[in-house]
C-alpha positions in Angstrom: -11.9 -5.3 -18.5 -10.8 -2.2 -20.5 -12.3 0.1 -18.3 -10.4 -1.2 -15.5 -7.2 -0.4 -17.1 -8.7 3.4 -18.0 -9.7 3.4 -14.5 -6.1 2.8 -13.3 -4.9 4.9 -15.8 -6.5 8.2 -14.3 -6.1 7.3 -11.2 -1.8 7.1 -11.6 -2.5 9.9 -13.6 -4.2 12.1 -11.6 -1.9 11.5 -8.2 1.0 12.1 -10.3 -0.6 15.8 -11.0 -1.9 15.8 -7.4 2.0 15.3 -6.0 2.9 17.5 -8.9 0.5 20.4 -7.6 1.6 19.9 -3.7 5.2 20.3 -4.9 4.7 23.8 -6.3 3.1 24.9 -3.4 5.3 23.3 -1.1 9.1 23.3 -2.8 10.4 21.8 -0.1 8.8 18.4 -1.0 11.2 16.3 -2.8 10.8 13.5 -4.8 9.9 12.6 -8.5 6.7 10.3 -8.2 7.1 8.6 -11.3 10.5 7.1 -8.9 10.6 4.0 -7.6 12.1 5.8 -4.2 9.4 8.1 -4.0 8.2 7.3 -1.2 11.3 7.8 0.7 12.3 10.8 -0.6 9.0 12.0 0.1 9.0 10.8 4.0 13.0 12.5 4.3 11.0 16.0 3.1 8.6 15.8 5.6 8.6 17.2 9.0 8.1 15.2 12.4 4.2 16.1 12.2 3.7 14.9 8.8 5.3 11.8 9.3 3.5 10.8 12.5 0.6 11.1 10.5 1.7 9.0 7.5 3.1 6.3 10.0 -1.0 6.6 11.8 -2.1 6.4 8.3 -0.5 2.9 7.1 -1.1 1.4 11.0 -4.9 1.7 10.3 -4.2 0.9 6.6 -2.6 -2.4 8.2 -5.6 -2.9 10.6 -8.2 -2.7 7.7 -6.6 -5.0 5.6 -5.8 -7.5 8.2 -9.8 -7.4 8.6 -10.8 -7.4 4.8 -8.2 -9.5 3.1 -9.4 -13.0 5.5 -12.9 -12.5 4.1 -12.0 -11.9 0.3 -10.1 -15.1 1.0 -12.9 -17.0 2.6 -15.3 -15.6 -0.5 -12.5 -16.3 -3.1 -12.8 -20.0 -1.7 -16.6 -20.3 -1.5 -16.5 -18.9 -5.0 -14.0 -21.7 -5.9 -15.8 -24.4 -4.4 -19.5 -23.2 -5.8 -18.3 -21.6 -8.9 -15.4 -23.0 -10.0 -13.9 -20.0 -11.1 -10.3 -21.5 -10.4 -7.6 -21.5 -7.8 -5.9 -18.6 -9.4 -7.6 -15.8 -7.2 -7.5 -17.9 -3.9 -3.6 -17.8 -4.2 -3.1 -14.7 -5.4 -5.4 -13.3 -2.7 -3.6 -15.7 0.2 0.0 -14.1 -0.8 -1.1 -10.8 -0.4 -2.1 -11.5 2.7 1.2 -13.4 3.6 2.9 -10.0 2.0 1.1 -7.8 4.7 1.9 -10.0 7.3 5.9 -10.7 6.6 6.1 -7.2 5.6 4.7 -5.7 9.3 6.8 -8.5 10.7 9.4 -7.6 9.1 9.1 -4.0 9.7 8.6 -4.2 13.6 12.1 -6.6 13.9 13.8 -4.0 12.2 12.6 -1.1 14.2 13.4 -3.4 17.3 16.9 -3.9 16.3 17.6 -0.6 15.7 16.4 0.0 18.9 18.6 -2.5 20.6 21.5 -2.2 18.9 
């Protein structure tokens, strides 16, 4: 278990240095990633190009998930049922895939209204 936490460590480490490093190359790039609006900040910074391809990026983000997250559940139950290795990870696994799914819902009424109205 502890080298999962060093694991996460670098790796919020290292992207913080990676946005750091794009930042002085590119001062136009706003945002502070340690920021809980850093990802908005970032998207407002970017130009129509860049943001069609972050917007492509989390689509097929979406699509992979909606394709892996079903079968971590359906092993998460086997695993339950043969195992016993508890409930826990079944629900936890089921909301994030109720998340992703409100969440794109969410996002596509949104974009609809705005549309519309």
């Amino acid at each position: 278990m502890h080298y999962i936490y060093t694991v996460l460590f670098y790796d919020i480490y290292l992207s913080v240095r990676y946005v750091k490093a794009i930042q002085a190359a590119h001062p136009e790039k706003k945002g502070d990633p340690t920021s809980s609006k850093f990802t908005e900040q970032w998207v407002e910074s970017c130009d129509e190009a860049e943001k069609e391809i972050i917007y492509k990026s989390a689509y097929k983000t979406y699509i992979v998930l909606n394709k892996v997250i079903p079968i971590l559940l359906l092993l998460t139950l086997i695993a339950n049922m043969f195992l016993n290795t508890g409930i826990l990870a079944v629900l936890v696994v089921a909301v994030i895939y109720l998340v992703t799914g409100m969440t794109y819902i969410r996002s596509c009424m949104v974009s609809k209204a705005k549309r519309i109205g």
